[in-house]
C-alpha positions as CSV (number, residue, x, y, z in Angstrom):
1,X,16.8,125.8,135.9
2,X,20.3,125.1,137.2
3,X,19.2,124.6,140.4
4,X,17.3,121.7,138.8
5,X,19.9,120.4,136.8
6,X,21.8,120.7,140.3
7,X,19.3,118.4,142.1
8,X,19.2,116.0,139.7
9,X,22.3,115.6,139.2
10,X,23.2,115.2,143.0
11,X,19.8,112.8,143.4
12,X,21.3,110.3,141.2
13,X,24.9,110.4,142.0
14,X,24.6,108.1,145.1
15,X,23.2,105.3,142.6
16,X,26.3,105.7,140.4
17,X,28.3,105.0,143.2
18,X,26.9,102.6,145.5
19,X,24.7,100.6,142.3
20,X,28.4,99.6,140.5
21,X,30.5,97.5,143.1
22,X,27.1,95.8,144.2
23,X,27.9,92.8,142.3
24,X,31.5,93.2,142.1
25,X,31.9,92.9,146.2
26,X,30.5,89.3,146.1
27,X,32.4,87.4,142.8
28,X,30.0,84.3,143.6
29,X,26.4,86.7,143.3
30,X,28.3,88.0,139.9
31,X,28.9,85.0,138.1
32,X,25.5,83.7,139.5
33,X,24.0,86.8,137.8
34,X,25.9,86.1,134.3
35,X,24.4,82.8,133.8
36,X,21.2,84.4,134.6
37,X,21.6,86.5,132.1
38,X,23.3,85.0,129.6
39,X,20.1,82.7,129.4
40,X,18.0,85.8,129.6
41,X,19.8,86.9,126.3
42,X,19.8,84.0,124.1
43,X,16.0,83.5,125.1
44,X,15.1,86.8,124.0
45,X,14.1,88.7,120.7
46,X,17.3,88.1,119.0
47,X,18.4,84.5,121.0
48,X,18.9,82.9,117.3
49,X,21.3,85.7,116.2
50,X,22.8,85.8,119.4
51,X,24.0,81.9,119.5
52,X,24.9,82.4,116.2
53,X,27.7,84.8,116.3
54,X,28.5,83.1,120.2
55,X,29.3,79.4,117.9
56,X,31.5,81.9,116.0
57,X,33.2,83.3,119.2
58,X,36.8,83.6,120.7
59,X,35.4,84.7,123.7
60,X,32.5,86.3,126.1
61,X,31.7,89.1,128.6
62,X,28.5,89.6,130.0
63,X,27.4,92.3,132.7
64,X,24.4,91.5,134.0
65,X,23.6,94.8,135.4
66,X,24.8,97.8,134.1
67,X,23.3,100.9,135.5
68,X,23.2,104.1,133.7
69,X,21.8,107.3,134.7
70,X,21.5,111.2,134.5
71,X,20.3,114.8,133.8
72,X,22.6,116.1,131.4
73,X,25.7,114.6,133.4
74,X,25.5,111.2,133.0
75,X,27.1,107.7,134.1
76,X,27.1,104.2,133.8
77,X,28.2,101.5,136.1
78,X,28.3,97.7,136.9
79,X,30.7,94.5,137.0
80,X,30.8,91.6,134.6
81,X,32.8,88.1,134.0
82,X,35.0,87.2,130.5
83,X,35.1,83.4,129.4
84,X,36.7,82.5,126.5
85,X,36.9,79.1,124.9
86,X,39.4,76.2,125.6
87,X,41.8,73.9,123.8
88,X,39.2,71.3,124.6
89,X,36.5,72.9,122.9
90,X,34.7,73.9,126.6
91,X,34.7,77.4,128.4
92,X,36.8,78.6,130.8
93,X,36.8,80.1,134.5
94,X,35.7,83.6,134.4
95,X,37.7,86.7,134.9
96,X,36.0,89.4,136.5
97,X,36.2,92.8,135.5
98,X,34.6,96.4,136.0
99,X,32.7,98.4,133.6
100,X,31.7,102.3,134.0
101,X,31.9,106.0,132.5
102,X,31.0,109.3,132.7
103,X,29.4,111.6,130.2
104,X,28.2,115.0,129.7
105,X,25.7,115.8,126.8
106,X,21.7,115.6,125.7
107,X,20.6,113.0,127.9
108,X,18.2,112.1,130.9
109,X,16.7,109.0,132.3
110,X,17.5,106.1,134.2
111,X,18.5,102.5,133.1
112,X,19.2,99.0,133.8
113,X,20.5,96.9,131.7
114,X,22.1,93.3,130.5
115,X,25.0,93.2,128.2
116,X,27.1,90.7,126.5
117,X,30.3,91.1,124.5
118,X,30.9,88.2,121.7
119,X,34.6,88.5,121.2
120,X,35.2,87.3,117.2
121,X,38.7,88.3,116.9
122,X,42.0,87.8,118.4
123,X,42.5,92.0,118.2
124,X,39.6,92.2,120.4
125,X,40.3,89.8,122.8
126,X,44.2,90.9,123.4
127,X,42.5,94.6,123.8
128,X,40.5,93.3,126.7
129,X,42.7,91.3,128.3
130,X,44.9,94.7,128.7
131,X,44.2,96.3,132.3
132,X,41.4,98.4,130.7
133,X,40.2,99.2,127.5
134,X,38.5,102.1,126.4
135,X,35.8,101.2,124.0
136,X,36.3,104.0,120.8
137,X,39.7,104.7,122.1
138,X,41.0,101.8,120.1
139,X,41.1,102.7,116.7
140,X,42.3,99.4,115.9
141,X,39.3,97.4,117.8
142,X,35.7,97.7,116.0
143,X,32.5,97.4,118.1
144,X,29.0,96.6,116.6
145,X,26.3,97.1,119.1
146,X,23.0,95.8,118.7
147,X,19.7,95.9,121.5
148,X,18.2,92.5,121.8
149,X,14.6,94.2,121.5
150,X,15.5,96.0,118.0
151,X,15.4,94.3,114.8
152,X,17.9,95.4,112.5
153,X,20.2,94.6,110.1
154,X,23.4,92.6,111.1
155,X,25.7,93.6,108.5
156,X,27.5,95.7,110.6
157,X,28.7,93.0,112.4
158,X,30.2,90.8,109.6
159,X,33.7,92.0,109.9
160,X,33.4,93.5,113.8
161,X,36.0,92.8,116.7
162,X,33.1,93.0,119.3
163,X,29.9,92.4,119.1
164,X,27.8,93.5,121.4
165,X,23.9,92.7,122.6
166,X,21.9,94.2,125.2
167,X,18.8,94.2,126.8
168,X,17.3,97.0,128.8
169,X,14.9,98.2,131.2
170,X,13.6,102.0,131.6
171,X,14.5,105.1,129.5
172,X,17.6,106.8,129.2
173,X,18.9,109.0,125.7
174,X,22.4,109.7,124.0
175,X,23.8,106.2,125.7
176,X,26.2,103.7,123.7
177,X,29.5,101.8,124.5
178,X,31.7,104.5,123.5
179,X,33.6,105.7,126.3
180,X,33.3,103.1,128.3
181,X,36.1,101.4,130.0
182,X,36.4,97.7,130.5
183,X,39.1,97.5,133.7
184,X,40.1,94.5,134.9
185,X,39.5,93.9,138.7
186,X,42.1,91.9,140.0
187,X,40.8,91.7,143.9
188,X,37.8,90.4,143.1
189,X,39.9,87.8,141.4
190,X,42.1,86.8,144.3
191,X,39.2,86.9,146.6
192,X,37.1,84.4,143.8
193,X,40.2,81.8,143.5
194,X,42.2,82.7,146.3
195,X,45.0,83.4,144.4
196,X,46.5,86.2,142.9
197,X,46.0,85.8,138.7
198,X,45.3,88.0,136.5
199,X,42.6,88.0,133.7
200,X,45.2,86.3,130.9
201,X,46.0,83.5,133.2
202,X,42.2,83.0,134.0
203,X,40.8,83.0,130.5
204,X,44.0,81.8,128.6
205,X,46.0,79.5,131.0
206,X,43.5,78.0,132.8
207,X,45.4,79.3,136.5
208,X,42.0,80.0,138.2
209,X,39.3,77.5,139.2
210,X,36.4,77.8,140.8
211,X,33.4,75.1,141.0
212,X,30.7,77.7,141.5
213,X,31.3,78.8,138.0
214,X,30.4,75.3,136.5
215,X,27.3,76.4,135.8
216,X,27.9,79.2,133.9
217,X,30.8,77.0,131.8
218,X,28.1,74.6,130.9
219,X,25.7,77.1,129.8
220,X,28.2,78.4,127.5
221,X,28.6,75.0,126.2
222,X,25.1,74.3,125.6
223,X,24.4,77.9,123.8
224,X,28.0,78.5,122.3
225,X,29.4,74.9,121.2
């Protein structure tokens, strides 16, 4: 038996390492791959609840593929943008950040998955903007998590800092947010505007531009307006 634990373990570790920075080594590919997403979200299951709390929004992060696996150790990985909303009413430049964990526990299976983060508060928004933020590690920072393929109720949400919706493909058990950590990835930043700014300036101060993110500024104004 530990030998089996032992190979699976080892079988899936080069998938945790090489399956995260996939889209976080090309900036363009992962702000391409949140618009895909984000439409892929708000046309699923839950789309009407989804744009709902999104009107309601300070701000968004989307991963568009987080990958978690394991045989009793576990791990999740994957890269993802932040918008948030501008004095004008519109969306801004994305900043680009890093999501990923490690776990130990009852759990096996392999998953892929798309997640988006509607920021409702001011508490939750300042939390992310830090360098990283641990998600349960702020006890001052709540997180509702819904799947986008499981009705439920959305009470939960009402008074939540973070809202979050996914949508997944294949198997996996014992996996939520908690323990996560949302880091901010400041060279795939420079490399995307060419410029050194970090994620405040970005979302906040309107320091980075970039026309290949128009479209994913417009989609956010058509779903989230």
């Amino acid at each position: 038996m530990k030998r089996l634990l032992l190979a699976a373990t080892l079988a899936l570790a080069p998938a945790l390492t090489i399956v995260a920075p996939a889209l976080a080594d090309d900036p363009q590919h992962l702000v391409d791959s949140s618009t895909l997403a984000l439409e892929d979200l708000v046309g699923g299951n839950q789309g009407a609840q989804v744009q709902n709390y999104l009107h309601k929004a300070q701000a968004v992060v989307i991963c568009p593929d987080i990958f978690r696996g394991g045989f009793v150790f576990g791990g999740e990985g994957g890269a993802c943008v932040m918008s948030a909303r501008t004095s004008d009413g519109g969306w801004s430049d994305p900043a680009l950040y890093n999501l990923g964990s490690g776990s130990f526990g009852l759990q096996i299976g392999v998953q892929n998955s798309e997640v988006m983060m509607l920021i409702m508060t001011n508490a939750g928004l300042n939390a992310l903007l830090n360098s990283q933020f641990k998600f349960g590690g702020d006890a001052g920072v709540s997180v509702a998590t819904f799947g986008t393929g499981v009705a439920g109720a959305m009470a939960p949400a009402l008074n939540a800092d973070i809202i979050s919706f996914s949508k997944s493909q294949g198997l996996y058990g014992g996996v939520t947010l908690s323990g996560s950590v949302l880091s901010n990835d400041a060279g795939a930043e420079q490399k995307y505007y060419g410029t050194q700014v970090d994620a405040r300036q970005i979302v906040m101060e309107g320091q980075g531009n970039n026309p290949g993110a128009n479209p994913l500024k417009t989609l956010l104004g058509r779903y989230g307006q």
